[in-house]
DOVO-162282 format. One record per atom (N, C-alpha, C, CB): residue in three letters; x, y, z. Coordinates in steps of 0.02 Angstrom, whole numbers, plus 32768, in hexadecimal, padded with zeros to 4 digits. Glycine has a CB too. Layout:
ALAXYZ/...
END
This chain:
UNK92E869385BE0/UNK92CE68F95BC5/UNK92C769005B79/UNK928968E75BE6/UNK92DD68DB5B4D/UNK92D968D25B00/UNK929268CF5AF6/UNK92FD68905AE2/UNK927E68FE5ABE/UNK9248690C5A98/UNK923568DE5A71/UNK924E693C5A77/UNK925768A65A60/UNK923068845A25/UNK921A68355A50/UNK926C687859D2/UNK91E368215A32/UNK91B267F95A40/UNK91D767BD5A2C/UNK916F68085A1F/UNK91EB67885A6E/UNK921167435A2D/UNK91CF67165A44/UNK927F670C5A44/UNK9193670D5A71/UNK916B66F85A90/UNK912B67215A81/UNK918266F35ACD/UNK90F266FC5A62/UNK90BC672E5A47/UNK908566F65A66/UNK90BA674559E3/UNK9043671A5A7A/UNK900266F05A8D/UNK8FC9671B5A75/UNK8FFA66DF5AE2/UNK8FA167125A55/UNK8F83672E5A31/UNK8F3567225A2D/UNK8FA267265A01/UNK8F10673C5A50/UNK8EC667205A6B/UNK8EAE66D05A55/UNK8E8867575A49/UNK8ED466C65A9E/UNK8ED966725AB4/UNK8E90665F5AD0/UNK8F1966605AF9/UNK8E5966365AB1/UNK8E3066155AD9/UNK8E4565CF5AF0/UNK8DF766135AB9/UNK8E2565C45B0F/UNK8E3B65775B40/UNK8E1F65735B6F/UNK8E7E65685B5D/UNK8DFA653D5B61/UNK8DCA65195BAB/UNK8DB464D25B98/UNK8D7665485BC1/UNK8D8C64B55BCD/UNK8D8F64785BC4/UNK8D2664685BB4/UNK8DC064525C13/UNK8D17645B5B81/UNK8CC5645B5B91/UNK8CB664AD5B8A/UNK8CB064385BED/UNK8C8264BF5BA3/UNK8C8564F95BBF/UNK8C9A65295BDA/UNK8C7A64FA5BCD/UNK8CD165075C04/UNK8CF5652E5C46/UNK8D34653D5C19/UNK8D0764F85C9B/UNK8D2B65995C09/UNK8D6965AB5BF8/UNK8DA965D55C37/UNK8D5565D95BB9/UNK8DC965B05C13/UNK8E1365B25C3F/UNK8E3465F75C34/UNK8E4F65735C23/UNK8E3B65FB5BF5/UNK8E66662F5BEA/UNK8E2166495BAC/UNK8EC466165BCF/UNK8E1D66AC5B9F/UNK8DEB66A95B70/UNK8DED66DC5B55/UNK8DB1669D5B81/UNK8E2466FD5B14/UNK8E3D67215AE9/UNK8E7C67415B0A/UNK8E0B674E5AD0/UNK8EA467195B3E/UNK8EE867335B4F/UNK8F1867545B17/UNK8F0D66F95B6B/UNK8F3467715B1D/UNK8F76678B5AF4/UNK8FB967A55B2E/UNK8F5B67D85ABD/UNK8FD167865B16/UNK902067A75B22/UNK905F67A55B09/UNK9033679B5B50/UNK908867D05B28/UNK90C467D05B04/UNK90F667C95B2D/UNK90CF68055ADE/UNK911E67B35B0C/UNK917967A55B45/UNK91AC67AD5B10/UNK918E673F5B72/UNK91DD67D65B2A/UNK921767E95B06/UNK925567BF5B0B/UNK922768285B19/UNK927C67C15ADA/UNK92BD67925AF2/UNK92EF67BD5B1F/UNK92EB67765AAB/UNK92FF678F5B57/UNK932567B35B75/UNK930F67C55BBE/UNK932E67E65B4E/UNK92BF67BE5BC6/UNK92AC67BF5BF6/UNK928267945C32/UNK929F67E15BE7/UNK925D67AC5C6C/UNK924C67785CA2/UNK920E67865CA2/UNK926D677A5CEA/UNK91D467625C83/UNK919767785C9C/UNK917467535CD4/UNK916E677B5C6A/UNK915967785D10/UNK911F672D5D3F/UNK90E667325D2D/UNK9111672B5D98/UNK90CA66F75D1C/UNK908D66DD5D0F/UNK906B66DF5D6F/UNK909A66855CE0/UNK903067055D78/UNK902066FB5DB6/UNK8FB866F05DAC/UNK904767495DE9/UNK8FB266EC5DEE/UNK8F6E66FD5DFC/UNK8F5766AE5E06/UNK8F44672D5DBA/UNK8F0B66BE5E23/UNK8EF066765E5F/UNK8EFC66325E42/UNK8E9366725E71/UNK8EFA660C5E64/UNK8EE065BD5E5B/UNK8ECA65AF5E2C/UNK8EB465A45E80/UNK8EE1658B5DEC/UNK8EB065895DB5/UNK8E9C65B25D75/UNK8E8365895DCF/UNK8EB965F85D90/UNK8EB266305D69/UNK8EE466175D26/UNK8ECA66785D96/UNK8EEE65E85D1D/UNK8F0E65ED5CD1/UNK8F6765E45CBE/UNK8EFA663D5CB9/UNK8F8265E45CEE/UNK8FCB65F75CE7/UNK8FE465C15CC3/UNK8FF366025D29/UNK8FC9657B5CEA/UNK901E65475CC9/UNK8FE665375C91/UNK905164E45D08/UNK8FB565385C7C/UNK8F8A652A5C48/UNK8FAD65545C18/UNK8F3D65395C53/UNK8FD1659A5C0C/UNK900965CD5BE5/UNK902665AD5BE0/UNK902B66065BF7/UNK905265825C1B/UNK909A65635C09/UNK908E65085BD3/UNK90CA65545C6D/UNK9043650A5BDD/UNK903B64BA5BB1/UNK902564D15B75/UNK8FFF647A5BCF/UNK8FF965025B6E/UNK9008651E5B23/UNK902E65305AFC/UNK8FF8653F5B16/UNK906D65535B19/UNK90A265655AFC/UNK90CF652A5AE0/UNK90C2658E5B28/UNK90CF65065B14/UNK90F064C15B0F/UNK90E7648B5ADD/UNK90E364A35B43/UNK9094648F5ADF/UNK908464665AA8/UNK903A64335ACB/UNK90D264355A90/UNK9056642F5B05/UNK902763FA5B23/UNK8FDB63E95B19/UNK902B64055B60/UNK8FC7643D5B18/UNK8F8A64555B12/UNK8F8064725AD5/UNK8F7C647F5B42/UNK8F49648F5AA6/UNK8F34649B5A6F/UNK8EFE64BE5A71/UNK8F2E646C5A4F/UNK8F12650D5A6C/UNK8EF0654B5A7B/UNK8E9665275A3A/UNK8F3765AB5A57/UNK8E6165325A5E/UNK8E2D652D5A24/UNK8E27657259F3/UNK8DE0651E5A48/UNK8E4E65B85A14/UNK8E3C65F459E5/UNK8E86661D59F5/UNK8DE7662559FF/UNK8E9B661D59CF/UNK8EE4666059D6/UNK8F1C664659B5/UNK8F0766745A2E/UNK8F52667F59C4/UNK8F956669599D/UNK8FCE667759CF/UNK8FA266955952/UNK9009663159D6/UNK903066435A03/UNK907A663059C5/UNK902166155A56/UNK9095667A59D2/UNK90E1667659A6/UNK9108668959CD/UNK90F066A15965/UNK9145663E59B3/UNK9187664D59E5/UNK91BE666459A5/UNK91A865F95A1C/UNK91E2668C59B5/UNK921166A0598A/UNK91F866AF5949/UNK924166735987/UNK91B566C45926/UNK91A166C558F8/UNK919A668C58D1/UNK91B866EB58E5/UNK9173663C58FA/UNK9161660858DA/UNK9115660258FE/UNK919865C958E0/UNK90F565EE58EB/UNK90B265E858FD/UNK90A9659C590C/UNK9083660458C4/UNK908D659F5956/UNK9096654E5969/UNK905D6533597E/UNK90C8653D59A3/UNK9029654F5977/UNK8FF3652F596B/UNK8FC764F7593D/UNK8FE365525968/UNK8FFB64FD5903/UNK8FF064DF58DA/UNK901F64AA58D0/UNK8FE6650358AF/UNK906064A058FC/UNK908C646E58F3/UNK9084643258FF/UNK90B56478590B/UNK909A640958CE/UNK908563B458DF/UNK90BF639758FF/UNK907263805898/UNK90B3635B5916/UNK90EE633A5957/UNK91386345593B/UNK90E562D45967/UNK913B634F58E9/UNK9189634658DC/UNK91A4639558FF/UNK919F633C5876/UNK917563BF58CB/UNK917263FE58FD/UNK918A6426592F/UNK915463FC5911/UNK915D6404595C/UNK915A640C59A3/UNK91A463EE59CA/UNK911363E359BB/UNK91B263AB59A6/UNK91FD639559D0/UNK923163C759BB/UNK921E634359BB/UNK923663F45989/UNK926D64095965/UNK9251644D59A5/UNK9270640D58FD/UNK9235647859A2/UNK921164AE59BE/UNK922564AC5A0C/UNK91C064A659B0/UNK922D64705A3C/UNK921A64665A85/UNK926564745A8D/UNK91F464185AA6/UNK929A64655A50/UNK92F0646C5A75/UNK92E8649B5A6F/UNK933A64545A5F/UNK92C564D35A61/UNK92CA652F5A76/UNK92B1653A5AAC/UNK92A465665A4A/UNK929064FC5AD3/UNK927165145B16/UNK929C64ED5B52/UNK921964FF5B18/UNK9291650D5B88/UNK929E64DA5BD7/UNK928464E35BE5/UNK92C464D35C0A/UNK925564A95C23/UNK922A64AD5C4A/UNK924264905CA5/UNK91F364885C22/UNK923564D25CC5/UNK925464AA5D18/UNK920464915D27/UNK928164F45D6E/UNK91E7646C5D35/UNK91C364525D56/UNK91BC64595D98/UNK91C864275D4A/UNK9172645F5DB6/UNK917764655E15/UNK918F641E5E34/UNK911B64755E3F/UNK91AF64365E4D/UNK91CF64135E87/UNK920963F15E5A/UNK919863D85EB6/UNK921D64015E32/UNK925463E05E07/UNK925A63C85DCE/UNK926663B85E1B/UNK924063875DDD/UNK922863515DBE/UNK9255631C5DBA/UNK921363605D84/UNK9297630F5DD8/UNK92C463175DC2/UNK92C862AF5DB7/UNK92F8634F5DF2/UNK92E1628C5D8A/UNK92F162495D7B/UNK931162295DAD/UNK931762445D44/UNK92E5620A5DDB/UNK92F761E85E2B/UNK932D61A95E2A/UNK92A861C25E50/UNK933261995DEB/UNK935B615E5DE6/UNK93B661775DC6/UNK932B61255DA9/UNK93B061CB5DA9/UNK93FC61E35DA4/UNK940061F85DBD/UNK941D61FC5D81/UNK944762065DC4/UNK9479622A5DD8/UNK945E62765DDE/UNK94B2621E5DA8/UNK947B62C25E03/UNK946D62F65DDE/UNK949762FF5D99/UNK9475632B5E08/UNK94CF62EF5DA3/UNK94F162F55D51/UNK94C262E35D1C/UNK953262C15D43/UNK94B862A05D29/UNK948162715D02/UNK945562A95CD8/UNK944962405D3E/UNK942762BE5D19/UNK93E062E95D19/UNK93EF63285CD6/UNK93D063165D78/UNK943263495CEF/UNK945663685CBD/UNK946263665C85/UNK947A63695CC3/UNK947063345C69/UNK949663205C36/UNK945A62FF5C04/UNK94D362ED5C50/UNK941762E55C1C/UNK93DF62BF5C10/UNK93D262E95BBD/UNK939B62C75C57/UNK93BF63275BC8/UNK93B6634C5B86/UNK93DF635E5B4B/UNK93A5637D5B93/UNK942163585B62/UNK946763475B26/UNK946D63065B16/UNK94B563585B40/UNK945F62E65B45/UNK946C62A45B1F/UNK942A627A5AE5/UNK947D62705B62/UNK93E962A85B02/UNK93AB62A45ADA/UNK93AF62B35A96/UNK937B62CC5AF2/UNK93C8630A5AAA/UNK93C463345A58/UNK9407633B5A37/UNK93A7638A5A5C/UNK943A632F5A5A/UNK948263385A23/UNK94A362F15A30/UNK94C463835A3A/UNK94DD63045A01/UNK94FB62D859F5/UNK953D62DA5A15/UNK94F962D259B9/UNK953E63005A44/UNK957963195A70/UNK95A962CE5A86/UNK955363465ABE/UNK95E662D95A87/UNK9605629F5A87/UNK961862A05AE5/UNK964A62A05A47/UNK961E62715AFD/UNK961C62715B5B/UNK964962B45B85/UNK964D621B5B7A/UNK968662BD5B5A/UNK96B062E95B89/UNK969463275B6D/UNK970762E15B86/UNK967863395B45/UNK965F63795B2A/UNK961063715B58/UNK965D637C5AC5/UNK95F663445B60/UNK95B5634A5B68/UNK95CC634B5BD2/UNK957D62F85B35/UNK95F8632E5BE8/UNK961E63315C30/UNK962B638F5C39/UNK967B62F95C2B/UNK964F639F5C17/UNK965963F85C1F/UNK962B641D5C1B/UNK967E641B5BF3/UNK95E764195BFD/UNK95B3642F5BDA/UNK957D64345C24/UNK959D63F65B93/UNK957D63EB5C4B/UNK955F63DF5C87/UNK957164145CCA/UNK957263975C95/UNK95BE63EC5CD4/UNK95E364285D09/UNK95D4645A5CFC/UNK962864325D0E/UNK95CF64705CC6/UNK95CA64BE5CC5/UNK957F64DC5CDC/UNK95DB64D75C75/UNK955364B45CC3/UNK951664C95CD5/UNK951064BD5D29/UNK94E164A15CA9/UNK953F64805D48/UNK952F64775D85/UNK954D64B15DAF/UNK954264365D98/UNK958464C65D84/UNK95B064FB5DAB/UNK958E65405DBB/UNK95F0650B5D81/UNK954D653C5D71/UNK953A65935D86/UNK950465745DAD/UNK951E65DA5D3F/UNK94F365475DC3/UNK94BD655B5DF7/UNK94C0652D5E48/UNK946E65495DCD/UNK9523652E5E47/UNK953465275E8B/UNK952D64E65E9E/UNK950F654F5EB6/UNK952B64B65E74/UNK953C64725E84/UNK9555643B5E64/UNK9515645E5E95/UNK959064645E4E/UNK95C164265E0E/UNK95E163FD5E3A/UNK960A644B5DD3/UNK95E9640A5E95/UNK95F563CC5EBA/UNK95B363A05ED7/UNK962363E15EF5/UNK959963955EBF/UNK956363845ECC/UNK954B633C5E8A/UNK953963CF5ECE/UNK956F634B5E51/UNK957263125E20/UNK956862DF5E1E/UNK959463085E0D/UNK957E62CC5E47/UNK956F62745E62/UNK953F62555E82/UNK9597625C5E8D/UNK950262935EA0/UNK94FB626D5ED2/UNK94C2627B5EA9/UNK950D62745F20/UNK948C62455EDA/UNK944262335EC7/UNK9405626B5ED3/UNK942F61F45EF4/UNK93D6626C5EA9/UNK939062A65EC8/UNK937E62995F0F/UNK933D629B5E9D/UNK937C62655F2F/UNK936F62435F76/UNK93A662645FB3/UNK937E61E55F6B/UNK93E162775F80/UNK941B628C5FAF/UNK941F62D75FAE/UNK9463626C5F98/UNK93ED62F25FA2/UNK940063485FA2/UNK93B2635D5FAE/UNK942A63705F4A/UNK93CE639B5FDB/UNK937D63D95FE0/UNK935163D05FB8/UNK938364295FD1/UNK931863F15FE5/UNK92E9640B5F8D/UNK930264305F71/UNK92A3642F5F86/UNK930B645C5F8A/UNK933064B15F6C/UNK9373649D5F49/UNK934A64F45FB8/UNK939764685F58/UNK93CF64555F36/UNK93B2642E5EF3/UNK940164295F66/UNK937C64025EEF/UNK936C63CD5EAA/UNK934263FB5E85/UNK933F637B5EB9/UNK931F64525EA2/UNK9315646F5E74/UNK933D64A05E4A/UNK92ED647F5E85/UNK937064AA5E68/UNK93A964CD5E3C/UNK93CD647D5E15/UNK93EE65055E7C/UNK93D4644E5E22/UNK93D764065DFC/UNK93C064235DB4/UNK939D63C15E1F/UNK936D642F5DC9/UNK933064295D83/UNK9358647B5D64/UNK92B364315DA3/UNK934D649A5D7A/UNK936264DC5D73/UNK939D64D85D2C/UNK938564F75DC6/UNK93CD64C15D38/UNK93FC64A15D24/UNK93FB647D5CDC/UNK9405647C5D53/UNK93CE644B5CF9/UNK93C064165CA9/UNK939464325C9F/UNK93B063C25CA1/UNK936764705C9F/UNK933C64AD5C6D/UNK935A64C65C3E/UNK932764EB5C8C/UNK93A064DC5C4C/UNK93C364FD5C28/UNK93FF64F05C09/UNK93C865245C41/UNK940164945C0A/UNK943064715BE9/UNK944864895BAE/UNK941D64395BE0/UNK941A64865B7C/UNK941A64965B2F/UNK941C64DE5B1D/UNK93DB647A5B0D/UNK941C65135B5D/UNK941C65625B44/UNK93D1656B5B24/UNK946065755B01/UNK93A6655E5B42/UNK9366656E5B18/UNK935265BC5B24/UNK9324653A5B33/UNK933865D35AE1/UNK933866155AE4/UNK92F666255B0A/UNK933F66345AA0/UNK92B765F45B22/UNK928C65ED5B43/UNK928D65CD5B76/UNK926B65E15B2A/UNK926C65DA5BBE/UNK928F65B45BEF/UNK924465C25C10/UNK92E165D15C15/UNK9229659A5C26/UNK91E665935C68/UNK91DA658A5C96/UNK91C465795C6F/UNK91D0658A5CE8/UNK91CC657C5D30/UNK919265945D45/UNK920065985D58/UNK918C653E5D4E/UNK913A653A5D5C/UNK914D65285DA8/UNK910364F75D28/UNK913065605DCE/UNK914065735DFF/UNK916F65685E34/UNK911D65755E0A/UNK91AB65865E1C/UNK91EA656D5E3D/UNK9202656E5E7A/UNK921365815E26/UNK91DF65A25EA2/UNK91D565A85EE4/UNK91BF65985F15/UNK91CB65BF5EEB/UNK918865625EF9/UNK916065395F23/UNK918265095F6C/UNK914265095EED/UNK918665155FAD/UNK919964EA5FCE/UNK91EA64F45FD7/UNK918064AE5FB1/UNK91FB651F5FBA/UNK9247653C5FDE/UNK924165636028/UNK926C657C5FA5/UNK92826562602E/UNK928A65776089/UNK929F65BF605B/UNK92DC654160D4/UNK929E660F607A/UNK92B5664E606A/UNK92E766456030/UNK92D4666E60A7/UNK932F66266059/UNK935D6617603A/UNK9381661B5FFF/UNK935865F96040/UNK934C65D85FF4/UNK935B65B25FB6/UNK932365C95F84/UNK9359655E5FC2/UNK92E765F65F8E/UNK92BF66045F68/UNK92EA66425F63/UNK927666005F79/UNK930666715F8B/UNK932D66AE5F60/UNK936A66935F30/UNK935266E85F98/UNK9391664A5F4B/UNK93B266445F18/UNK939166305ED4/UNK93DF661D5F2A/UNK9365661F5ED5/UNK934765FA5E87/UNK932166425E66/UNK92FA65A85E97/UNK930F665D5E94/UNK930366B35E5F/UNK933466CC5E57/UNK92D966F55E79/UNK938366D75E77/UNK93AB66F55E4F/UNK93D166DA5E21/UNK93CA670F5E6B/UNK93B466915E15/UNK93E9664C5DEB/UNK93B766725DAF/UNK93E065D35E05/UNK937966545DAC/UNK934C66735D82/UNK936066A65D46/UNK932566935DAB/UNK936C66DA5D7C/UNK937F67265D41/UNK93B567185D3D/UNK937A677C5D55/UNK93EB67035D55/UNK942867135D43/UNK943566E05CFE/UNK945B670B5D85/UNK93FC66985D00/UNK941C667F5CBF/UNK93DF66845C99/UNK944166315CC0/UNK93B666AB5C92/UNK938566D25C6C/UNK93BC66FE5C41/UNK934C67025CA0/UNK93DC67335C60/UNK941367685C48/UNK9455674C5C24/UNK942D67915C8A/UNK947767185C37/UNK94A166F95C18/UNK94A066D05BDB/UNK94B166E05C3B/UNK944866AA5BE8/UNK944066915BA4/UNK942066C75B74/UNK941666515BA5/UNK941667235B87/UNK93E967315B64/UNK93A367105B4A/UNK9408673C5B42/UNK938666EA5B85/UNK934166CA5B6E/UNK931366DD5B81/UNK933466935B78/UNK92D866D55B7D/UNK928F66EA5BA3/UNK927766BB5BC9/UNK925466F95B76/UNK925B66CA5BFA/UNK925666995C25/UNK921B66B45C56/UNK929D668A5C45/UNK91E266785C64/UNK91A566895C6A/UNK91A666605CBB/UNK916D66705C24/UNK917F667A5CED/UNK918666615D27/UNK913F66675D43/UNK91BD66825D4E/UNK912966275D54/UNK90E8662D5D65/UNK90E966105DC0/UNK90B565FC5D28/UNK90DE66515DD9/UNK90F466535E18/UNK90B0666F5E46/UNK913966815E1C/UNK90AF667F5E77/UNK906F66885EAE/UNK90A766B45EEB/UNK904366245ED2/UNK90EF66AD5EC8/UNK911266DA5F10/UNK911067255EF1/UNK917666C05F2A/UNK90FD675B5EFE/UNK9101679A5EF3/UNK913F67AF5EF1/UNK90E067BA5F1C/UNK915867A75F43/UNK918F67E25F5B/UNK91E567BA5F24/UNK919967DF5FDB/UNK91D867795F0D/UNK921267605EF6/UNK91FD67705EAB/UNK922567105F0D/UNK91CF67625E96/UNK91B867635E4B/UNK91C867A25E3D/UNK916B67525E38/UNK91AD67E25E63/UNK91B968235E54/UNK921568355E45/UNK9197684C5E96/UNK923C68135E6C/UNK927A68155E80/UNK92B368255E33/UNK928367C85EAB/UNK928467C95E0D/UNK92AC67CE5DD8/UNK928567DF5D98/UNK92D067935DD3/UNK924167F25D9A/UNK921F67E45D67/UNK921F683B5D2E/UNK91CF67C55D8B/UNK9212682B5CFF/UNK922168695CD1/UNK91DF68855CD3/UNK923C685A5C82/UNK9199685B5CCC/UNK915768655CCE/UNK912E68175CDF/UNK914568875C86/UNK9108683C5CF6/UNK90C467F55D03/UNK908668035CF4/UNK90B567DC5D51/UNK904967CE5CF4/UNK900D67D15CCB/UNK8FF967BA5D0A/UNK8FFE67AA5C81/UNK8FB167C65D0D/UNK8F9367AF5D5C/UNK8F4B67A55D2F/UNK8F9467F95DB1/UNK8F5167665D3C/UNK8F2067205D0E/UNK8EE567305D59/UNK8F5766A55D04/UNK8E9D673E5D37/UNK8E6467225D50/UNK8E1B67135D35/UNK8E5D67425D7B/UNK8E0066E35D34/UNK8DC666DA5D12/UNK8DDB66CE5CC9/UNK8D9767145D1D/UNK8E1566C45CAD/UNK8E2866AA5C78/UNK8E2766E65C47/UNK8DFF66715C67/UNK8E45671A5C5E/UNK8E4C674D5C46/UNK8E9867765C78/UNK8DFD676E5C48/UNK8EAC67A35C4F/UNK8EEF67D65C64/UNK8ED168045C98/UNK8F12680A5C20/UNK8EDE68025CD8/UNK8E9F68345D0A/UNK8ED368645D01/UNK8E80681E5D6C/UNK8F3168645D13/UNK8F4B68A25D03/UNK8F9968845CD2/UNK8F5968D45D55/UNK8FAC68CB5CD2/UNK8FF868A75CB0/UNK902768D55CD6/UNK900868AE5C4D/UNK906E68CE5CBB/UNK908A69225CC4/UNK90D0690C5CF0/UNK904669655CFE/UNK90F169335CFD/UNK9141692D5D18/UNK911069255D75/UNK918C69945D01/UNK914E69085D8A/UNK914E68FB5DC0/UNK9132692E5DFF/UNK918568EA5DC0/UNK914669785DE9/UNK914A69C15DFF/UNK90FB69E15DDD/UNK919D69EC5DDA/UNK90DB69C25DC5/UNK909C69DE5DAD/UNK9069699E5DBB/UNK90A069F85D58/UNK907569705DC2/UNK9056694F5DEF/UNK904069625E31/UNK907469265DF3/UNK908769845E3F/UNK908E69735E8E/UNK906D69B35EA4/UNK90E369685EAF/UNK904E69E65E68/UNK90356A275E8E/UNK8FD76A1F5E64/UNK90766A865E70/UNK8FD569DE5E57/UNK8F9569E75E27/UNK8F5A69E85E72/UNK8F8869925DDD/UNK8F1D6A135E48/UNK8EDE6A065E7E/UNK8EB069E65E67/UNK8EBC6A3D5E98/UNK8EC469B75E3B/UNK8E9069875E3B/UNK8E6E694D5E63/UNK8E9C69725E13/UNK8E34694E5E6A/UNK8E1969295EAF/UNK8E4368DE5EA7/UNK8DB4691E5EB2/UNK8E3A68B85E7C/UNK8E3968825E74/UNK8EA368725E80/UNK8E0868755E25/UNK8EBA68A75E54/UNK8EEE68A15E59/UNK8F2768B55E97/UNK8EF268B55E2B/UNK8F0A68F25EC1/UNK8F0168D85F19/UNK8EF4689F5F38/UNK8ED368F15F38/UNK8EC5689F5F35/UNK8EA4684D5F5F/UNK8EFD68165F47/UNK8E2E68195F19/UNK8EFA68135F0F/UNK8F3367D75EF7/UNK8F7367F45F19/UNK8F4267CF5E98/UNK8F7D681E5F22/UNK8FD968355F28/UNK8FC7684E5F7B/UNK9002688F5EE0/UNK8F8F68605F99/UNK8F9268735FDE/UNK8F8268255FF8/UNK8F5868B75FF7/UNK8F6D68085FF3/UNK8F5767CD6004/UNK8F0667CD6030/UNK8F9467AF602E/UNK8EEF67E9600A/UNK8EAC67F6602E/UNK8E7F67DA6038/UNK8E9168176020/UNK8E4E67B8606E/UNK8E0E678B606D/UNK8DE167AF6047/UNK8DEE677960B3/UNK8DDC67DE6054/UNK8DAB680B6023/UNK8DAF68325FE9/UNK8D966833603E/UNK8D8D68275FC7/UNK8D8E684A5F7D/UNK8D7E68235F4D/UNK8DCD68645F65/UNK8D85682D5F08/UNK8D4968165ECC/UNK8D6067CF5EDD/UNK8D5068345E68/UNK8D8167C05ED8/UNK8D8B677D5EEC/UNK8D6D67575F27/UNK8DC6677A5EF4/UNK8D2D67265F23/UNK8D0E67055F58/UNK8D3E66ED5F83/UNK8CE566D35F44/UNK8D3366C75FC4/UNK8D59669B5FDE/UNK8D2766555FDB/UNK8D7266B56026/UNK8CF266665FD0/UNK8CC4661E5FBA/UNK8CAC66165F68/UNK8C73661F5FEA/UNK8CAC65D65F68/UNK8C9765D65F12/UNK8C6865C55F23/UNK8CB765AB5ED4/UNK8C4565E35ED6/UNK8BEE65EA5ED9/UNK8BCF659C5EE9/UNK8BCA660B5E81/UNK8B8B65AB5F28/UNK8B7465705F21/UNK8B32657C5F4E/UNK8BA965375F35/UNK8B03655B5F57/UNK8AB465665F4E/UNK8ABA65865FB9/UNK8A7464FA5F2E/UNK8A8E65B45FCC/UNK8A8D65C8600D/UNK8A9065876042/UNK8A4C65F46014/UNK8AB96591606F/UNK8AC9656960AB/UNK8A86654060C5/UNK8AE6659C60E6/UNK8A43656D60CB/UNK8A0D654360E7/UNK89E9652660AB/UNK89DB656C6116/UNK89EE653C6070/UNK89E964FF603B/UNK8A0C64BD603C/UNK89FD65156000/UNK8A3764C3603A/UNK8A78648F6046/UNK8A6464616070/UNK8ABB64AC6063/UNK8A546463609F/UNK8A2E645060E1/UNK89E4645C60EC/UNK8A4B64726117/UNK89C6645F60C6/UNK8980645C60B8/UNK8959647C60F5/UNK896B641260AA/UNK897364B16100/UNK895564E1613F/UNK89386529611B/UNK899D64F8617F/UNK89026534613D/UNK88F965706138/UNK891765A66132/UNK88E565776152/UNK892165DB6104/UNK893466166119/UNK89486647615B/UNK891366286104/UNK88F9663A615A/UNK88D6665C6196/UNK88BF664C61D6/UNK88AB666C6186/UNK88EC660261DE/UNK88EB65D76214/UNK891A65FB6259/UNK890B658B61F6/UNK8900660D627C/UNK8938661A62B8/UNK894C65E962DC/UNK8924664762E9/UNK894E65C062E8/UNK8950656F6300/UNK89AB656862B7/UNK88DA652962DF/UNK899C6593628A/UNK89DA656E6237/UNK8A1665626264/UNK89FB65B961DF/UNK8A33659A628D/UNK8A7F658562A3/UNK8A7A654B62CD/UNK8AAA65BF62CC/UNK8A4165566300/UNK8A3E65026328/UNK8A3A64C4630C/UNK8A0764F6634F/UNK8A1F64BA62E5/UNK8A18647F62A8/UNK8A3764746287/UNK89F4647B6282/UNK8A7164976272/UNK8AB3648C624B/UNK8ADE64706270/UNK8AD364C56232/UNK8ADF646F62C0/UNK8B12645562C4/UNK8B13640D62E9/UNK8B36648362DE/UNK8B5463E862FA/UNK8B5863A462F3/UNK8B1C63946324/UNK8BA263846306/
END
């Protein structure tokens, strides 16, 4: 994996009110490689992918892409900045009223000036590396899920962006089609030489293609590290996440006042379980 940093995060605060989300994060991603963004419900992940993006606006830190600092960028900015990025969206996202070519072609015809038969070869080709340049014609209504997310897959990487994002791309695939979209993944991660950040909840596929991952909890980095030092760490918390465990630092209830409070029962009532119920 390439040593140099084209993706920098640099003790990121972010929360909303009080409730911090994320709270002196740092990380790094190299060009060239696959990192997964993982860890619980909430723990922070696609809140990374809206900061990076722009959506969101870290209140404390510094996030540099390619050695520009984009925290500070204003809308002209930010539009010039986003054609270095793709974003696959869950479940697609994909424009219900085109074509897949259409869906394809949506971001060349946005940002260049590509003339139709150049901007026609430019499409196929993207449809071709991810197994459905016969598929062109037809509508999002007329194909799989697993088929309209290699669609999105596709128009991510229209423009060759040297940044690429999947906010959770695995979601709701059959085996299949979720091993094909992790090996579509790396293979045009490697071809475009880009970095490419995957915020996923599948282990055994994320591990598959990923170079390293961060395991987000409490709005902090609980671990980092290659796939293979993960996979031998003894950390409680970071067990519980990768064994799938009911038990460990991680509650299965969120905090909230005792059951016979709740119900205005005694403690010390032995009658409490009879009275609780219907």
């Amino acid at each position: 994996m390439p040593s140099s940093d084209f993706l920098t995060l640099d003790n990121i605060v972010f929360g909303y009110g009080e409730r911090r989300i994320l709270d002196g994060v740092s990380m790094r991603f190299a060009r060239g490689s696959v990192t997964a963004l993982m860890g619980g419900s909430g723990g922070g992940k696609t809140t990374v992918l809206r900061l990076i993006g722009g959506q969101q606006t870290p209140q404390q830190g510094s996030i540099r892409l390619d050695g520009q600092e984009l925290t500070t960028l204003d809308r002209k900015g930010w539009f010039s900045v986003r054609r270095k990025m793709g974003m696959l969206f869950q479940h697609g996202a994909l424009f219900t009223d085109l074509s897949v070519f259409d869906n394809v072609a949506f971001p060349l015809r946005e940002n260049t000036p590509l003339d139709e038969a150049t901007l026609r070869t430019l499409v196929l080709m993207k449809l071709e590396a991810v197994g459905l340049r016969g598929a062109a014609a037809l509508m999002p209504a007329e194909i799989s899920g697993g088929m309209a997310r290699r669609v999105a897959l596709a128009r991510s990487v229209a423009l060759d962006p040297p940044l690429i994002m999947y906010d959770e791309p695995f979601t709701g695939l059959d085996p299949i089609s979720m091993g094909t979209i992790a090996r579509l993944i790396r293979s045009l991660n490697d071809a475009l030489d880009a970095t490419s950040i995957v915020v996923t909840h599948d282990v055994a596929e994320a591990f598959l293609i990923c170079d390293q991952a961060y395991l987000l909890s409490g709005g902090k980095i609980a671990a980092q590290g290659t796939p293979e030092q993960l996979r031998s760490s003894t950390d409680p918390f970071t067990r519980q996440f990768f064994d799938g465990k009911l038990e460990g630092p991680v509650p299965f209830h969120y905090p909230a006042e005792p059951l016979e409070q709740a119900f205005g029962l005694k403690p010390s009532s032995p009658d409490a379980a009879r009275e609780l119920r219907p």
